[in-house]
C-alpha positions in Angstrom: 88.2 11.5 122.0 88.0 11.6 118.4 91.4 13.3 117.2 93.1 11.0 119.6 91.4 7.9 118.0 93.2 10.0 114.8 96.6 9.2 115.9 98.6 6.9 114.7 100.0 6.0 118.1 96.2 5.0 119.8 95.1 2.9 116.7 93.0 0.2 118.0 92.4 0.9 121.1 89.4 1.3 123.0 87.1 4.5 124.0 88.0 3.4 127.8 91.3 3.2 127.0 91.7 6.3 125.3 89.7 8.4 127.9 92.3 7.1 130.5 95.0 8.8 128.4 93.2 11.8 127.8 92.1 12.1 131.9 95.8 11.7 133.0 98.3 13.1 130.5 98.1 17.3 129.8 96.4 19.0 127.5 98.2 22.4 126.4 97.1 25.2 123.8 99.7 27.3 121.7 99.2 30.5 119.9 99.7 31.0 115.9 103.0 32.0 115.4 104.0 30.4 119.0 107.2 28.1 119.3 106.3 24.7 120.7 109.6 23.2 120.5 112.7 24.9 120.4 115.9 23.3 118.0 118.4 22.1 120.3 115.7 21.9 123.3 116.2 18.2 125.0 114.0 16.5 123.6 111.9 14.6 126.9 108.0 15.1 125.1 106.1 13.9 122.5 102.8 16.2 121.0 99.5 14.6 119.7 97.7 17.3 117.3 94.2 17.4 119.0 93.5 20.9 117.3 95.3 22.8 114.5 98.6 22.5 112.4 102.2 22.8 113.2 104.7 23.0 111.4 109.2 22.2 111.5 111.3 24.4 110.8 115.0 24.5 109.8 116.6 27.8 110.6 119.9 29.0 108.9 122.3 31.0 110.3 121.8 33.6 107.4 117.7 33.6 109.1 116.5 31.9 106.4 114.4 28.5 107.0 112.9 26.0 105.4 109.5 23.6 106.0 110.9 20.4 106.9 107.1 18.8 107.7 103.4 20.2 107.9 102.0 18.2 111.1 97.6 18.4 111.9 95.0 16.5 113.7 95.9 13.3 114.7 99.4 13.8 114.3 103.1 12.8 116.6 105.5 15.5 116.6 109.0 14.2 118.3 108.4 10.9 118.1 112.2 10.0 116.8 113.8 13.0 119.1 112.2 11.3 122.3 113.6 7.8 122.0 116.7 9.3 121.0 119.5 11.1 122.8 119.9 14.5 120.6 117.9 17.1 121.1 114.9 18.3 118.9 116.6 19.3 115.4 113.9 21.7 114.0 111.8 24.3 115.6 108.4 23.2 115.8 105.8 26.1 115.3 102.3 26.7 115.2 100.7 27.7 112.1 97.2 28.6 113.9 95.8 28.3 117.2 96.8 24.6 118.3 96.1 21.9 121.4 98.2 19.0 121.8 97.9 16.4 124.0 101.7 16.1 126.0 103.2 13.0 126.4 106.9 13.0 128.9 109.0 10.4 128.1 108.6 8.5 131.1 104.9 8.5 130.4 105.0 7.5 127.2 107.3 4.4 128.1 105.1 3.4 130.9 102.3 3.4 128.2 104.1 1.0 126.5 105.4 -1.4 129.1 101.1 -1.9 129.7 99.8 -1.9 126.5 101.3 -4.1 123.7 99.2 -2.0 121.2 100.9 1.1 121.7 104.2 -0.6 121.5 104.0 -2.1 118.2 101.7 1.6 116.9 104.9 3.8 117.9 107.3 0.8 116.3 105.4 1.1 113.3 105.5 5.1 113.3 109.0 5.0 113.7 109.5 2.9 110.8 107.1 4.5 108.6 109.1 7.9 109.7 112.4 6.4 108.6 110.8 5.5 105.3 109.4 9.0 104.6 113.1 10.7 105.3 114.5 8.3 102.7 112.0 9.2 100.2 112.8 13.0 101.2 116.8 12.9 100.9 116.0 11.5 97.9 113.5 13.9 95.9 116.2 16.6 97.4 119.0 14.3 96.0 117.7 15.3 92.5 119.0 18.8 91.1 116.1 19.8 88.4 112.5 20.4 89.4 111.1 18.2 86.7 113.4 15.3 88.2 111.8 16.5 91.6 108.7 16.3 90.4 108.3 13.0 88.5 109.7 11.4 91.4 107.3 12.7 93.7 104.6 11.7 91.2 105.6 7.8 91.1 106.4 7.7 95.0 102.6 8.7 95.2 101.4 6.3 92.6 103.0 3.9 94.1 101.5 4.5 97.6 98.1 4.4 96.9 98.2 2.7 93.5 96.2 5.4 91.8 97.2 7.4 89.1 95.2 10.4 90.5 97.3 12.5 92.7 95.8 14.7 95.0 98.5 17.9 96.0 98.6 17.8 100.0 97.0 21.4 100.7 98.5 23.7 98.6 101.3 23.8 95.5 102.3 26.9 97.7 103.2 23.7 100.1 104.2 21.2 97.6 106.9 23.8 96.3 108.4 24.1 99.8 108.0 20.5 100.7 110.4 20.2 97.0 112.6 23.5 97.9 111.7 24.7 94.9 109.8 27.9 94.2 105.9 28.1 93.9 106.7 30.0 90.2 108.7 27.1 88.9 107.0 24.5 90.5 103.4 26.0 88.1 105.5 26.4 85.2 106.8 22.8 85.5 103.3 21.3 85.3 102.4 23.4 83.0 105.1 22.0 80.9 104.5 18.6 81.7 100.6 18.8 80.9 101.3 20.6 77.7 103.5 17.3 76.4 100.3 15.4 77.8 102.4 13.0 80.6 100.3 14.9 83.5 97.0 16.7 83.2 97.2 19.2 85.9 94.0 20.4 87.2 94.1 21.9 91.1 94.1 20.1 93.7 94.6 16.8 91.3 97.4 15.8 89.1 96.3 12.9 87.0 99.5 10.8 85.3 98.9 9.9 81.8 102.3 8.9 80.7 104.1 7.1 83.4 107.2 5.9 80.9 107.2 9.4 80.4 107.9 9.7 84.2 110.3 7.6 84.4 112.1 9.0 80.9 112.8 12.7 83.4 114.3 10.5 85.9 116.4 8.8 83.8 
């Protein structure tokens, strides 16, 4: 009951409510390592994170891949894909023992036809989604890491209108997230906090020179 009230998609509803969804939709456990959702699978399900993190991956023909997303409690995973008519575009994989909470299509509509909460949750998700992938495409627009990285910086600033900026899990994660590698990505903020426009102190990165910022992308 708790992870779903996590979710994004049950915000604001009740502990009724939410037991309702929980008695009548199924509840399925994958294995680290284990594929949830296969790239090119149609895509007729949405997964809520009640357990554990998953992760999307783009595969190359050459085998390589790279993280798309990092997904954990409380999370949607296919929540574009399912209103749409292309199939999933990423694998989705577990990254440790994982239970979601599987939602069919059908289901999911009927959900929304009866509740006008869920309706306007997965509108807003959907926009907020859209937003994100902008912001992506356009940290991966930029060609140097230090462009990469002051952008990243200000989008965050921006978000929560600090100028503390706490690294999401790991730089091991933030370099992938950047497609950059974890090597240049610590020698980057070492550069930057040695010309004093970050102070870099794991897991925070405090901005002290925002023009600064904006200097790299400009």
């Amino acid at each position: 009951m708790n992870f779903l009230a996590k979710s994004p998609l049950f915000a604001g509803l009740t502990s009724e409510e939410l037991q309702n969804i929980l008695d009548t939709h199924t509840v399925r456990s994958f294995k680290k390592g284990e594929i949830i959702f296969h790239a090119m699978q149609k895509a007729d399900q949405l997964a809520i994170i009640l357990d554990g993190k998953v992760e999307a991956q783009k595969t190359f023909p050459n085998g390589n891949h790279i993280n798309v997303s990092i997904f954990q409690q409380g999370d949607m995973i296919g929540t574009a894909s399912v209103f749409s008519q292309s199939p999933y575009p990423c694998d989705i994989v577990a990254l440790s023992k994982v239970s979601l909470l599987i939602l069919h299509k059908n289901d999911l509509l009927s959900l929304m036809q009866s509740n006008i909460t869920i309706l306007e949750n997965i509108t807003c998700e959907l926009a907020t989604k859209t937003y994100k992938l902008q912001q992506r495409l356009e940290l991966l627009s930029y060609s140097g890491i230090a462009e990469k990285l002051a952008f990243w910086l200000l989008m965050q600033q921006r978000q929560t209108g600090k100028s503390r900026i706490t690294i999401p899990r790991s730089v091991s994660n933030l370099a992938t997230f950047m497609n950059v590698s974890r090597t240049s990505l610590h020698r980057e903020l070492a550069r930057l906090s040695s010309q004093r426009i970050i102070a870099y102190s794991p897991p925070y990165i405090d901005i002290l020179d925002e023009d600064g910022l904006l200097e790299i992308l400009e």
